[in-house]
C-alpha positions in Angstrom: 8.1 10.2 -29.7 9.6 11.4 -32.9 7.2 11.8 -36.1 8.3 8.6 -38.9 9.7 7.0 -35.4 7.2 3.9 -35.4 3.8 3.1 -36.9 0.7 5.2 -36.1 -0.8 2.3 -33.8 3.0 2.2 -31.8 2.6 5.8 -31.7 -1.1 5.9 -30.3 -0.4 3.2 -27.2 2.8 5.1 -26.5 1.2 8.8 -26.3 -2.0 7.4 -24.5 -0.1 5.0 -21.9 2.6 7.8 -21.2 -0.9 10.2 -19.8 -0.9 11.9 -23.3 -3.7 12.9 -25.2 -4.4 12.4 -29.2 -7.0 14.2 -31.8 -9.6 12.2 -34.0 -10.7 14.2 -36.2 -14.8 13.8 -36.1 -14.9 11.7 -32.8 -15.4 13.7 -29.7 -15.7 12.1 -25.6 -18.8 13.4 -23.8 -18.8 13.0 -20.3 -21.9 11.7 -18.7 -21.6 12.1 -14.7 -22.7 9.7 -11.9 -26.2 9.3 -11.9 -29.0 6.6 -10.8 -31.2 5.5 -13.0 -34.1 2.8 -12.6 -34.3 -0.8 -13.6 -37.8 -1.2 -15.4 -38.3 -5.0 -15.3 -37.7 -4.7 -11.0 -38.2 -0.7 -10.6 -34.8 -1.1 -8.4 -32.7 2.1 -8.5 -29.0 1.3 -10.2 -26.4 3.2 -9.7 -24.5 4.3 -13.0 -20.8 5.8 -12.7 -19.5 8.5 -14.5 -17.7 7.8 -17.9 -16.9 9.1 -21.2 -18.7 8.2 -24.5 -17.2 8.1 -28.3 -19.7 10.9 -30.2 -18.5 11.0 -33.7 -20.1 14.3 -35.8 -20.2 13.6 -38.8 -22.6 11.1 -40.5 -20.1 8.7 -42.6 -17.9 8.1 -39.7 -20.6 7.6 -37.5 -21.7 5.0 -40.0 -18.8 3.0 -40.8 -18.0 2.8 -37.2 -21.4 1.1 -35.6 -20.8 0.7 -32.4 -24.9 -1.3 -32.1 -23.9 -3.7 -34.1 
């Protein structure tokens, strides 16, 4: 899609939904693999699939985008 073409959040859906791939500055995807992990209340095991997670470097972002709220 051509630069001035639509606005930033038309441009964003229509990279991403066509397989594309777009550049945050300060936010970075970590990928955590399958793994099983443990249930402390019944000490069941739990399976836990393999996904990516937002990490954003620098402190301000970080803060003005609280995900634990």
């Amino acid at each position: 899609m051509p630069l001035g073409s639509g606005t930033k959040e038309q441009v964003t859906l229509t990279t991403l939904s066509n397989g594309g791939c777009i550049e945050i500055r300060g936010l970075c995807l970590i990928y955590r693999p399958h793994r099983l992990a443990r249930n402390p209340k019944t000490g069941a095991k739990v399976e836990i699939s393999a996904k990516y997670v937002p990490h954003f470097k620098g402190k301000e972002l970080r803060e003005r985008v609280d995900f634990d709220a």
